[in-house]
Each structure stands twice: as structure tokens, then as C-alpha cells.
C-alpha positions as CSV (number, residue, x, y, z in Angstrom):
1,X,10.5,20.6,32.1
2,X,7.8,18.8,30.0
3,X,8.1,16.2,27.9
4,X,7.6,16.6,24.3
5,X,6.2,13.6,21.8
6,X,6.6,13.7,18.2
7,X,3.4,12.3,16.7
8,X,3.9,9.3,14.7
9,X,3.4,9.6,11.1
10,X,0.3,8.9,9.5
11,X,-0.2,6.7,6.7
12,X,-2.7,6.3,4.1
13,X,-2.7,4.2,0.8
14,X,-5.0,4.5,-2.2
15,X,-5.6,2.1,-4.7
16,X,-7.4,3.1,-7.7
17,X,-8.1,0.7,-10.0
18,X,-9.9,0.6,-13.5
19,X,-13.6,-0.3,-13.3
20,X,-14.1,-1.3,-16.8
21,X,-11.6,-4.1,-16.6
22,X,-13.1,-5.3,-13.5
23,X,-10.2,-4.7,-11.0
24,X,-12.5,-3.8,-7.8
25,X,-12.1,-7.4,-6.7
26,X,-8.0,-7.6,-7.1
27,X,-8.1,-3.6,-4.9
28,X,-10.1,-5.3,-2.0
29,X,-8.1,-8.0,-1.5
30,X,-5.0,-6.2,-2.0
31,X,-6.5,-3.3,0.8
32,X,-7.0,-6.5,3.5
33,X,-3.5,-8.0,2.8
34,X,-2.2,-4.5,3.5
35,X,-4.5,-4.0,6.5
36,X,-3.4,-7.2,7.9
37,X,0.2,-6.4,7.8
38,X,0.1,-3.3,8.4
39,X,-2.2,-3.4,11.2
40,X,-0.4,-0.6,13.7
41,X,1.2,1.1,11.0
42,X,-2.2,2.3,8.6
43,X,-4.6,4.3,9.2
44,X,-6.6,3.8,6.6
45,X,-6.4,2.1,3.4
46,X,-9.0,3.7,0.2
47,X,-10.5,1.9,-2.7
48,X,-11.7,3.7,-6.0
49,X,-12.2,4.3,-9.3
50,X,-9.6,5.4,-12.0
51,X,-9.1,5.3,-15.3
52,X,-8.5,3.1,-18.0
53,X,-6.3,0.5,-17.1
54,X,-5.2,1.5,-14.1
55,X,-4.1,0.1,-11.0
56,X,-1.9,2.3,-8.8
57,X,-0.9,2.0,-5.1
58,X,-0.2,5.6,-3.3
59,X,1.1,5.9,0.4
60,X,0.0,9.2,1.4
61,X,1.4,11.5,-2.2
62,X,3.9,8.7,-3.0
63,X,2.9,6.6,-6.1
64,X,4.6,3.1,-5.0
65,X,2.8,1.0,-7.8
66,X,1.9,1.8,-11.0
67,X,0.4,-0.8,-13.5
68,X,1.2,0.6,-16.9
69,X,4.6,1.7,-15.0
70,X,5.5,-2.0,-13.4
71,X,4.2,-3.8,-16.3
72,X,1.7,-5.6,-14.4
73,X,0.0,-6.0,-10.8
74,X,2.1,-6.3,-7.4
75,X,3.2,-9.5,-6.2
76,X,2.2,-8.4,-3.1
77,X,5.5,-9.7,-1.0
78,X,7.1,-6.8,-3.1
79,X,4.1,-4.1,-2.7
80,X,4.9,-4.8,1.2
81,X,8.2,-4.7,1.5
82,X,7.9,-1.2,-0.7
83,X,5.4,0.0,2.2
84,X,7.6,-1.3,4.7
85,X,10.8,0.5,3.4
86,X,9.0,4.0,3.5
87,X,6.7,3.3,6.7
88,X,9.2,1.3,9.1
89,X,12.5,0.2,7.5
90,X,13.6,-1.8,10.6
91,X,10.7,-4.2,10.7
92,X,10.9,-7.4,9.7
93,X,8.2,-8.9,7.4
94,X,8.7,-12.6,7.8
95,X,7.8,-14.7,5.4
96,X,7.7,-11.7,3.1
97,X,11.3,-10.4,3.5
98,X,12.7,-14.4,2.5
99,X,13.4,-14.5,-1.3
């Protein structure tokens, strides 16, 4: 009898973010706070350019954030813990999971 593995799912997020308003900046250090969290759980986190005004965060096809939608940028204790509940709802955040 072998032993089967199920292959852990693989993650992505995109951030695109309006280059006219200057956002690139705001997407990096958004992508490193994510990459630092997420450190095991990403395999990858992409930068680019959108349109007007925009600064959306997809994991894999799942918008999570949406600027115009949100009504402004993600406190990023909330863009986590939006990432967490899809990626690993049992793991604790720390300091981001305290209100």
C-alpha cells in the first residue's frame, strides 16, 4: 500500500496598483509585509501596473482588496488576517489577530 500526499495549495497574491498616482512604493512594502508573514505559506507575491486609481490585492483569482471597493488602502493587520482566513484559518497571527 503506498502512501498518497495531497499537495499543499499554492498561493499567489497580486497587487496592482495605479502608476499615475504613484502607488508602486505603498505595493512593495505591502508585497514584503506579506512575504514576511507569510513566509511558508506564499509562493510568490507580484507587483504591477493597473489602472487608474487602483490598488487591489488578489490571492490566486480571489480579489481580497479593492481600493475604490474598501474605500481606501488596507490596514495591513486586516489585509493579513483576510490572507490568513482563506490560506490557514488555524494560525495565529499575533500581534495582528489582538484588536
Amino acid at each position: 500500500m503506498t502512501e498518497q500526499h495531497q499537495a499543499s495549495p499554492t498561493w499567489t497574491v497580486r497587487i496592482r496598483y495605479c502608476t499615475g498616482c504613484r502607488w508602486m512604493m505603498r505595493a512593495a512594502w505591502t508585497a514584503q509585509e506579506l512575504l514576511t508573514t507569510f513566509e511558508n505559506e506564499l509562493e510568490e507575491v507580484a507587483l504591477g501596473p493597473g489602472r487608474k486609481g487602483q490598488f487591489d490585492v488578489w490571492l490566486n483569482d480571489a480579489l481580497v482588496w479593492s481600493r475604490k471597493r474598501e474605500g481606501g488602502f488596507p490596514e495591513l493587520k486586516v489585509l493579513k488576517q483576510r490572507l490568513r482566513d482563506v490560506m490557514n484559518p488555524e494560525r495565529d497571527l499575533g500581534h495582528s489577530d489582538t484588536p
